[in-house]
C-alpha positions in Angstrom: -26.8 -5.3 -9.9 -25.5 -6.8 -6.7 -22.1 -6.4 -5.8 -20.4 -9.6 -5.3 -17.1 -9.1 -2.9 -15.8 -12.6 -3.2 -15.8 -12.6 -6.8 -14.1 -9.5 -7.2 -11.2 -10.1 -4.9 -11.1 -13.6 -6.6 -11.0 -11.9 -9.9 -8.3 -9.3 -8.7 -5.9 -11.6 -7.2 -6.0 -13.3 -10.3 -4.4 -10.2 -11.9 -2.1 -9.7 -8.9 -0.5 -13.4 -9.2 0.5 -12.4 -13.1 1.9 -9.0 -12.4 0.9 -7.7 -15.2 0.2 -3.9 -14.1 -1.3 -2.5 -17.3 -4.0 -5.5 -17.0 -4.7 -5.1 -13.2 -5.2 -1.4 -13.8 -7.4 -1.8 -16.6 -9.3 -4.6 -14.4 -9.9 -2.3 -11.7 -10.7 0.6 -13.9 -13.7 -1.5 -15.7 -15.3 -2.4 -12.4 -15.4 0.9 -11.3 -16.9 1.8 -14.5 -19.1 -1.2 -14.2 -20.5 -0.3 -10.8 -20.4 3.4 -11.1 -22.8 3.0 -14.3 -24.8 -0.1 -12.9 -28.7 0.9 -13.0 -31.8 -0.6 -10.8 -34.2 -2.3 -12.9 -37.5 -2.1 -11.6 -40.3 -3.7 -12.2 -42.7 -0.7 -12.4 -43.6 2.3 -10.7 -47.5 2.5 -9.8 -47.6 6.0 -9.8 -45.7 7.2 -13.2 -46.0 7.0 -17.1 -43.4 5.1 -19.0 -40.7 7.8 -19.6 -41.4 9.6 -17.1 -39.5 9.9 -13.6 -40.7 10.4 -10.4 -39.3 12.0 -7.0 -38.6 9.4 -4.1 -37.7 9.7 -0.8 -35.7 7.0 1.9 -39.3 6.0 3.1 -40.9 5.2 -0.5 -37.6 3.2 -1.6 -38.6 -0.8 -1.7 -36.2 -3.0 -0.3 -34.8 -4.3 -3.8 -33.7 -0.5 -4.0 -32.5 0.1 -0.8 -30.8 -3.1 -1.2 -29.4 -2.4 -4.3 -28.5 1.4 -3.2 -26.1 -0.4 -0.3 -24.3 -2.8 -2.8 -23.4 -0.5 -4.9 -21.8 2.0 -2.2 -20.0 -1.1 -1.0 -19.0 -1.8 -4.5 -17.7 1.6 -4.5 -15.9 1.9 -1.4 -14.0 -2.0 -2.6 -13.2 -0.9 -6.0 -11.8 2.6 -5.0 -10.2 1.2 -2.2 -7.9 -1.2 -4.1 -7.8 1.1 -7.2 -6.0 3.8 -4.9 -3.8 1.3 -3.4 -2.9 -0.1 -6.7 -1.4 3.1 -8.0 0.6 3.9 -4.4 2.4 0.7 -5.3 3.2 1.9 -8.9 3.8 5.7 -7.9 0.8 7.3 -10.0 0.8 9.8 -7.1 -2.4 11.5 -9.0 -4.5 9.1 -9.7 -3.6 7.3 -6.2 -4.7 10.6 -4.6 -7.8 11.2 -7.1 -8.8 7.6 -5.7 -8.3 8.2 -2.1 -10.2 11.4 -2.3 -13.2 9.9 -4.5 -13.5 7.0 -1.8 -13.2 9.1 1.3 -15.7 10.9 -0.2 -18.0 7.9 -0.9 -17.5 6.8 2.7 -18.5 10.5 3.9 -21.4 10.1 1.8 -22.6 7.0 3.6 -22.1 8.1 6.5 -19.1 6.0 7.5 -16.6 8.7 9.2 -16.5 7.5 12.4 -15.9 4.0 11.1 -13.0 1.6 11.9 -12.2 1.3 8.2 -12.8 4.8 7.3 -9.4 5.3 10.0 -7.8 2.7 7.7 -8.6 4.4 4.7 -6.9 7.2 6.1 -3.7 5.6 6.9 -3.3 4.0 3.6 -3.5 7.8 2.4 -1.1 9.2 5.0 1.0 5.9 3.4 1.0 7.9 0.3 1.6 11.2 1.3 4.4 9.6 3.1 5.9 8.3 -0.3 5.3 11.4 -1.7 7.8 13.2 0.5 4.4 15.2 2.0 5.3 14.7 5.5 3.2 17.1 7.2 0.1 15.9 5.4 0.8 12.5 6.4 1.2 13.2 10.1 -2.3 15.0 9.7 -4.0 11.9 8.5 -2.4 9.7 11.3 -3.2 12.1 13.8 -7.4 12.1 11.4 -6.7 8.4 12.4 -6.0 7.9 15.6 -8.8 10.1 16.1 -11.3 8.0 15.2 -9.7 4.8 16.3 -9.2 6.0 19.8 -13.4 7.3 19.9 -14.2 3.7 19.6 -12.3 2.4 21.9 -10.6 0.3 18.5 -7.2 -1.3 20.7 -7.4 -4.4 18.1 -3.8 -5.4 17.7 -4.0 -5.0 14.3 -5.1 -1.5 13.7 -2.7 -0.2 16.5 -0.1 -1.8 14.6 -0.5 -0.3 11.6 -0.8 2.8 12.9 2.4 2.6 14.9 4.3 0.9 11.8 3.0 4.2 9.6 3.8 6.7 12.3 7.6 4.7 12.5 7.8 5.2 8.6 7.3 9.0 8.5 9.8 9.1 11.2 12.3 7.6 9.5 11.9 9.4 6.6 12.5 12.7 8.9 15.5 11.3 10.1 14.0 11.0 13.4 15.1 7.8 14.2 14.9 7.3 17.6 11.4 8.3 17.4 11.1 5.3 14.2 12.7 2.8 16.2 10.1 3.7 19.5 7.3 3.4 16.8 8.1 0.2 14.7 9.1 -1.3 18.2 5.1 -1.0 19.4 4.0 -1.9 15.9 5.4 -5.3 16.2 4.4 -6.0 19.6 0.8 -5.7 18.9 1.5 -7.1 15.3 2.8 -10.8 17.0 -1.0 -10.8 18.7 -2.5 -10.8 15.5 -2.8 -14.8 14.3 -1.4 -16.0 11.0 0.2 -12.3 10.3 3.7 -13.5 9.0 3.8 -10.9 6.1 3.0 -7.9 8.6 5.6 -8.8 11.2 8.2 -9.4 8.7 7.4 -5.5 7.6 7.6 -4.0 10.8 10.6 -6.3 11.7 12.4 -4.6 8.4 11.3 -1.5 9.8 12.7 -1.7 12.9 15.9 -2.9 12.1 16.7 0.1 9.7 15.7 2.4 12.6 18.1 0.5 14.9 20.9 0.5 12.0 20.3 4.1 11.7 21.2 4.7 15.6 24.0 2.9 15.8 22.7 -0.4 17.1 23.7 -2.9 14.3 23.6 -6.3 15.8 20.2 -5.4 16.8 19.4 -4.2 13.7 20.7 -7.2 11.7 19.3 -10.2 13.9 16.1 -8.2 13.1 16.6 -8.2 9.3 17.8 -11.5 8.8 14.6 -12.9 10.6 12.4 -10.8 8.4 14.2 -12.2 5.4 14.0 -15.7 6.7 10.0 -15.0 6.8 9.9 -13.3 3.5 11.5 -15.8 1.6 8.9 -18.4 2.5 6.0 -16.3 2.0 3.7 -16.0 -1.7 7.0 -18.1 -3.4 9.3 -15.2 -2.7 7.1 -12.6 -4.3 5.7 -11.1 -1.3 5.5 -7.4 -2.5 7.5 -6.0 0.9 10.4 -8.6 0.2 12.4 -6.5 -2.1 12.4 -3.4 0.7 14.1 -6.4 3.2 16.7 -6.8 0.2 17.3 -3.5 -0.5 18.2 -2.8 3.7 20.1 -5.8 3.6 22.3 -4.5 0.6 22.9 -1.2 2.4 23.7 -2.9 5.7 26.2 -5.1 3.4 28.0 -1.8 1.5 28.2 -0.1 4.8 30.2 -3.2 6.1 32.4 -2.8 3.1 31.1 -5.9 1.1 29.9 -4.8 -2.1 29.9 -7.2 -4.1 27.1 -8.4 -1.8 25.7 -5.4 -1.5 25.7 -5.6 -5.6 24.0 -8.7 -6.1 21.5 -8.1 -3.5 20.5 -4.9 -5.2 20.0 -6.8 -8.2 17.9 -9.2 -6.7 15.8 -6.4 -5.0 15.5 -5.0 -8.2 13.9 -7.5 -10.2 11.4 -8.4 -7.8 10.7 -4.9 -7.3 10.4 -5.1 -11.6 7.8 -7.8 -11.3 5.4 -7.2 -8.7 4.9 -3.5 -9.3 7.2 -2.7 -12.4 9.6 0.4 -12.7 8.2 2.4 -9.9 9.7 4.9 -7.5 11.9 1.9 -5.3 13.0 0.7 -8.9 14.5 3.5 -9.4 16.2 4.2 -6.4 17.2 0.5 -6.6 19.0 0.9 -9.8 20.6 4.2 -8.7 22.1 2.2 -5.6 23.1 -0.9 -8.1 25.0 1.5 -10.0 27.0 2.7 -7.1 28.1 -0.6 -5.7 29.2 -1.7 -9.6 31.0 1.9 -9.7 32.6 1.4 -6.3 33.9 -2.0 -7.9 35.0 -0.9 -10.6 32.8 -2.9 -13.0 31.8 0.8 -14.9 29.9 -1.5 -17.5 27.2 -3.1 -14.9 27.3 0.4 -13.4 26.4 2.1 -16.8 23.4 -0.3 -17.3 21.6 0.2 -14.1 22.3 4.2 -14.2 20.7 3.9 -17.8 17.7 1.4 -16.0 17.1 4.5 -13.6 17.3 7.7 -16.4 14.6 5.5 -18.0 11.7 4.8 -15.6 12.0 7.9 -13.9 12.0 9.5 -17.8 8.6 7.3 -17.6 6.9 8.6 -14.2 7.9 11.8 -14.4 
């Protein structure tokens, strides 16, 4: 068995573009299986009896078996990698832990802790320990990462940006917002050197301009939002999967200003994308919870009793 990258991210972006969760999952949870169980077929072994088995060491391995030994770590690493991303999106905070832990520990295995993605790997956990409300966790992993990125010398704009834009995040969610805005501010510096990088500087741009809001500077804040929206809506056909967090800001900046009806229908709108590309997660629920609010607030108890019944449900679901 030989691990074929292109194939599988073909296969899973195949599964992405229908948003059909339960089928991405199960995609992703057969190719694990598929790789974790794969076997070497050899063509014979000189020195042992059919049946019998034989101890080997790195310097009587062929190179079909070293070969194949390689692919299937990197199969591995790829399958785990996206399998604990996956359920992040969708809340599944065990499983999207089990993952993390079962591919760091792959990568440790290989020998890869010093690596450039292994750092990357970590932030993507520190992401979720970040959604999980785990602060100080996450600030250990950033701090895990920045470790290793600053060793090698990594100052690629891209990894510096997304550790910034992560670092910003947990800020935020302290309350800490001058420190958030400081953060999302050098994410996006370094995120406008990396080439053909729309979706990422749209993110940090959302980022930054709830960190701003959240200080008191608003027309900074909203020049910010509205050009992250503008790049949003032309990216993946309006279904890029950070579009509905730029919604969702733009509602609260909207009820804040005392237009809720905006605020309402741009809720709403979060909401359903939020529905389709990961389905009735964690930011569904808040999403309903705020919908219900604005509808309450005017007075239309009706819309406001169907979202507050959307939100009893899927949390009933994740909890």
């Amino acid at each position: 068995m030989s691990f074929d990258t292109k194939s599988f991210y073909d296969e899973l972006d195949g599964y992405y573009s229908r948003y059909d969760n339960d089928a991405t999952e199960k995609f992703l949870l057969d190719y694990l299986s598929n790789v974790e169980n794969s076997m070497f077929i050899s063509t014979g072994c000189c020195c042992c009896g059919d049946g019998d088995s034989c101890d080997t060491d790195d310097q009587t391995l062929s190179d079909a078996e070293k070969e194949w030994i390689v692919s299937r770590s990197q199969g591995l690493i790829a399958v785990l990698n996206e399998l604990a991303c996956f359920y992040r999106g969708i809340s599944r905070w065990p499983e999207c832990i089990d993952a993390f832990t079962r591919l760091k520990k792959e990568m440790e295995d290989c020998g890869l802790t010093s690596s450039d993605n292994y750092a990357l790997v970590t932030l993507n956990l520190a992401g979720a320990y970040r959604l999980m409300g785990d602060f100080e966790k996450a600030l250990e992993a950033f701090g895990e990462s920045r470790k290793i990125l600053e060793a090698n010398g990594k100052n690629d704009p891209y990894s510096t940006a997304s550790l910034f834009n992560n670092e910003g995040l947990v800020y935020q969610d302290m309350k800490e917002y001058a420190k958030a805005a400081e953060s999302f501010e050098k994410a996006l510096e370094y995120m406008r050197l990396v080439p053909d990088n729309d979706a990422e500087i749209a993110t940090s741009l959302s980022n930054a301009a709830m960190a701003y809001y959240s200080v008191g500077e608003r027309e900074k804040a909203e020049k910010m939002l509205d050009e992250s929206l503008a790049i949003f809506s032309e990216l993946d056909g309006g279904m890029n999967p950070h579009y509905a967090g730029g919604l969702n800001t733009k509602a609260l900046f909207a009820f804040n200003a005392g237009n809720v009806e905006l605020a309402a229908k741009t809720f709403e709108q979060a909401i359903e994308k939020t529905r389709l590309i990961f389905g009735e997660n964690r930011e569904f629920v808040i999403g309903c919870r705020n919908c219900a609010y604005a509808y309450s607030k005017l007075g239309n108890e009706e819309m406001s009793k169907k979202y507050s019944d959307m939100a009893a449900a899927a949390e009933a679901k994740l909890s």
